[in-house]
N, C-alpha and C positions, 0 to 999 in steps of 0.2 A: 504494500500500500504506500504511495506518494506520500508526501509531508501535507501536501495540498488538502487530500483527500482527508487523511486522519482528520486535518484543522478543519474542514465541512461539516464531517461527520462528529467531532466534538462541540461545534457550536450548534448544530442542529439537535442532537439526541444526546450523547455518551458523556458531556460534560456542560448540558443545558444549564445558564446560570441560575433560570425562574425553577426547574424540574430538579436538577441534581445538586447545584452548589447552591441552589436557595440561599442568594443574593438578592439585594435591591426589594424584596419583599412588601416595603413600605409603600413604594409607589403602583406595584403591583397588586396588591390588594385595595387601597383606596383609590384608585381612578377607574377602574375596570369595571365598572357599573352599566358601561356599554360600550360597543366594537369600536365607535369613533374613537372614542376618550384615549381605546387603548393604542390603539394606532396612531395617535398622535403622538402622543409620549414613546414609543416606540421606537418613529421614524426620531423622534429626536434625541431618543438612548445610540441609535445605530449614527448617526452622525458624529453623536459626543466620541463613540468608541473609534471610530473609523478615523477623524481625527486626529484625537488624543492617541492612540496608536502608532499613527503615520508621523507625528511630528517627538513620539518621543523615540522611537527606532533611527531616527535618522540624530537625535542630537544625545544619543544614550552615551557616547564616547568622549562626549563632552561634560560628560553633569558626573558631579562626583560624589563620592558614593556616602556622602556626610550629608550631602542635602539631598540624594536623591527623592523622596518621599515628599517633601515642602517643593521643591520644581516640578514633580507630578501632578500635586493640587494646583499649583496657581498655574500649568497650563492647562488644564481639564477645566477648571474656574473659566480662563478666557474663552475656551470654544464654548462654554455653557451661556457664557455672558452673550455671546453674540448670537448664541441658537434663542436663547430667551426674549434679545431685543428684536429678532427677525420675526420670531411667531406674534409677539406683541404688533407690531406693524403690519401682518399679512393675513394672520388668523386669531383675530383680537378676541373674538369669543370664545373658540377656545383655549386660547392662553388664559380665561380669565377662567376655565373652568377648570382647566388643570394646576390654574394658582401656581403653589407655594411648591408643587411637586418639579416644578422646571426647575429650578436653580438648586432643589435638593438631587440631582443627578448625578452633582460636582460629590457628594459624600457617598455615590452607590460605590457599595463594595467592590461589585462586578468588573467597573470603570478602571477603579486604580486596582484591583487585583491583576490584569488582563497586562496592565503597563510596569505592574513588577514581575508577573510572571510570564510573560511573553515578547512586551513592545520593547523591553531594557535589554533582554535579550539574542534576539533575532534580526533580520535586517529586513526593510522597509515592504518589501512586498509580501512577505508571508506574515508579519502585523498587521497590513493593511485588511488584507483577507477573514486572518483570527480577531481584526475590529468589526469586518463585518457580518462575519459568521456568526458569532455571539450575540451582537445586536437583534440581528434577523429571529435567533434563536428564541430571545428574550421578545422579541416583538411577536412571533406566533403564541406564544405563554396567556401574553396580553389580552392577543386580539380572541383566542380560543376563552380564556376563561369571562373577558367581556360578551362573546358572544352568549355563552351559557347563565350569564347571570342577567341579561335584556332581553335573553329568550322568557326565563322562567319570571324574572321581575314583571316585565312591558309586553311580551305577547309579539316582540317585535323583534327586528334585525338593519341595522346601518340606522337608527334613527341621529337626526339630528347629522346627517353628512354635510348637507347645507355649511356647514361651521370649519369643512378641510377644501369642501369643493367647490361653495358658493352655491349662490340659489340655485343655478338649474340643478345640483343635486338633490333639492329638497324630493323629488319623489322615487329616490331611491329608495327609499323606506319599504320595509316589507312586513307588510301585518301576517304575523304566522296566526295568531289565534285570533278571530274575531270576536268582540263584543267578548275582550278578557278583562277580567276584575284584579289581577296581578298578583303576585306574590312576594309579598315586602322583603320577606326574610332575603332574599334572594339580592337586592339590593343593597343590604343592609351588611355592616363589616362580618358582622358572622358568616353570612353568604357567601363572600370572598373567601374564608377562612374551608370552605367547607369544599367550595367549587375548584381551589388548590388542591385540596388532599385526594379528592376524586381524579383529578387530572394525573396528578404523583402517582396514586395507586396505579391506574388504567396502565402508564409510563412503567411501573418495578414490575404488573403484570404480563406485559409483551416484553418487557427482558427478561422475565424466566422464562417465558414460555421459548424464547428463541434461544435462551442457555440450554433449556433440555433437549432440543433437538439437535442442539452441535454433536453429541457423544454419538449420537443414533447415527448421524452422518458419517461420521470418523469412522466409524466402527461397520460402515456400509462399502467406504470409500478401502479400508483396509483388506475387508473381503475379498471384495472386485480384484485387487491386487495380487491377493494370493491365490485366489485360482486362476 
């Protein structure tokens, strides 16, 4: 297997920051109350990383290893500062709904763990990649457990698009349940709490299930061999 491939396959499933290193948790459970919310924050975790990534791989040789840690915040700070003033001026509603969670991005674990255990590293294009692999990872987490909790909260799907894509998306909207009375819980932090653990589960149960088929294989593949 590539280094490329491994780094795919670890930001998507094998080392999912939302799934397995259950990082950034915080923003992850409070904004995911629907698909938009989560996708915004998302695209702007995958930016932060993809950045913050790319510019500490290339200036790792330079920073020394007394400050490294205080140079990794205040450059994660600045791509955050300017991912924050960008969505503030393009996507003002929802920057205003995802608040205080844009600038707390600079403290997600995920962020600065990625840039000491990878970006300080390695050299600039396979950072780049493991910025956006991780992001991307962290972004399906998002968008899967918002969609599960606006399914079973709102009866709905994409509400409230209009806020990433401008009015002609307002009828993107998809009313799965009609004439539904909703489900608070589902909304509500518990819901988060619950709609993670169910996703985790479903995740440790299709990696047993595909651990216990390796042996059957092996032991298929070893046969074939000997006779």
């Amino acid at each position: 297997m590539s280094v490329y491939s491994q780094i795919i396959q670890d930001g998507l499933w094998k080392n999912n920051p939302g799934l397995v290193q259950l990082l950034g948790l915080c923003p992850l459970l409070a904004v995911t109350n629907n698909v938009i919310n989560g996708l915004g924050l998302g695209l702007a975790t995958i930016l932060t990383l993809v950045a913050s990534n790319g510019t500490i791989s290339l200036l790792r040789n330079n920073i020394p290893d007394e400050a490294r840690l205080p140079v990794f915040v205040m450059i994660i700070a600045s791509i955050v500062t300017a991912i924050e003033l960008s969505m503030n001026a393009w996507f003002h509603e929802l920057y205003l709904i995802l608040g205080i969670f844009i600038p707390l991005i600079v403290t997600n674990c995920s962020i600065i763990g990625r840039a000491e255990a990878f970006a300080a590293r390695n050299s600039v294009l396979p950072s780049l990649l493991d910025g956006f692999m991780m992001g991307v990872g962290f972004l399906l987490v998002l968008v899967v457990l918002g969609a599960f909790r606006e399914l079973l909260g709102s009866g709905t799907l994409f509400s409230d698009a209009h806020l990433m894509f401008g009015e002609a998306a307002r009828g993107l909207t998809i009313t799965v349940f009609e004439d539904y009375r909703g489900f608070l819980l589902a909304l509500l932090p518990p819901g988060a709490f619950i709609g993670l653990g169910l996703i985790v589960a479903l995740k440790n149960v299709i990696d047993a299930r595909h651990k216990a088929r390796q042996p059957k294989t092996a032991k298929g593949l070893a046969g074939a061999a000997a006779s």
